[in-house]
C-alpha positions in Angstrom: -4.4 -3.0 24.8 -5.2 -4.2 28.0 -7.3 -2.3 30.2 -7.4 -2.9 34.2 -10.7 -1.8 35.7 -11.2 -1.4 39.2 -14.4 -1.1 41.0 -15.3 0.1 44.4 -18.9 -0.6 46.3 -19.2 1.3 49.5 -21.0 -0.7 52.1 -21.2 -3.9 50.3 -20.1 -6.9 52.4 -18.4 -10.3 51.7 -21.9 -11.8 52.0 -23.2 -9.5 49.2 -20.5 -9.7 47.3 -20.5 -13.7 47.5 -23.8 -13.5 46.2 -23.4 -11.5 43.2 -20.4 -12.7 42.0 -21.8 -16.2 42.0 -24.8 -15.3 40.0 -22.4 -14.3 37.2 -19.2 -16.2 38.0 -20.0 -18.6 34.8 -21.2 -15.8 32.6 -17.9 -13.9 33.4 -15.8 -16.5 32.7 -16.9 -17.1 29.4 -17.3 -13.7 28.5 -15.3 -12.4 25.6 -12.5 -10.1 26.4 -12.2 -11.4 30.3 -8.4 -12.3 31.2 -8.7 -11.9 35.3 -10.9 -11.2 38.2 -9.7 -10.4 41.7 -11.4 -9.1 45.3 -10.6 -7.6 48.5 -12.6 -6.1 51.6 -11.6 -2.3 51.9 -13.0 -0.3 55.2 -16.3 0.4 54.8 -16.6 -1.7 51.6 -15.5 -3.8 49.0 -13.0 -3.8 45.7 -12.9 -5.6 42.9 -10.2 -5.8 40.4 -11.0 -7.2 36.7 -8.6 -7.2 33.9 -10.2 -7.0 30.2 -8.8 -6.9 26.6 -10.6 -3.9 26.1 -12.8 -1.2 27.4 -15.7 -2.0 25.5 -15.9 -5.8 26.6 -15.6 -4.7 30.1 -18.8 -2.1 29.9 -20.4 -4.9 27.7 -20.3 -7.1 30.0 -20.8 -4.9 33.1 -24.3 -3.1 31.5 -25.5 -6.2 30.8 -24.8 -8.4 33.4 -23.8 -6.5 36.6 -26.2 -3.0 36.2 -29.1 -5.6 36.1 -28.6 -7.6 39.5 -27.6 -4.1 41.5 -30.1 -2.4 44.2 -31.4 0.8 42.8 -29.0 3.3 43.9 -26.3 1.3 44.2 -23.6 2.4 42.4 -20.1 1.2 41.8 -17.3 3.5 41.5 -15.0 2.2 38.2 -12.1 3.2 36.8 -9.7 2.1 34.3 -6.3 2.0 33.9 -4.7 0.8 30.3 -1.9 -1.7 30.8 1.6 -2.0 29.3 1.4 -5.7 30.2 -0.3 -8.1 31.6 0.7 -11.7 31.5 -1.8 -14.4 33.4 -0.6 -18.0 33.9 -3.0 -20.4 32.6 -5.4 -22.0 35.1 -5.4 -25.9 35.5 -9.1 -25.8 35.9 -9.2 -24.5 39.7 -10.6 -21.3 41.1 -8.4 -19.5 44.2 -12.5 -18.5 45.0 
């Protein structure tokens, strides 16, 4: 089943967030398991929403390639939500980035 996982970073900025998400942009796309990825600027922050075919692959990939590049005492609030459905149109190549 699929499993939506959204994560919250208090006082991270588009800046930050720019940089981290291009370090593992490649990585995350070839990552098994990874169907979608999606951000937003919240108040005093930033959310991301990722969608995964499972809960392990997510926390796979999140321990070993987002815990790594974080400041020391940074950390993300996630949760996850399983999905009834989730259909994704396939990409022609492009990233909306």
């Amino acid at each position: 089943m699929a499993v939506m996982v959204t994560t919250e970073i208090l006082r991270q900025t588009q800046i930050g967030y720019d940089a981290l998400f291009a370090k593992i942009e490649a990585e995350l796309k070839r990552a098994p398991g990874f169907l979608v990825h999606y951000s937003h600027r919240l108040a005093d922050g930033w959310r991301h929403v990722e969608v995964w075919e499972t809960n392990e692959t997510a926390n796979t990939f999140f321990e070993n390639n987002i815990l790594p590049l974080l400041p020391a005492g940074r950390k993300p609030l996630r949760t996850f939500q399983d999905l009834h459905l989730c259909v994704v149109k396939p990409s022609k190549g492009r990233s909306s980035k």
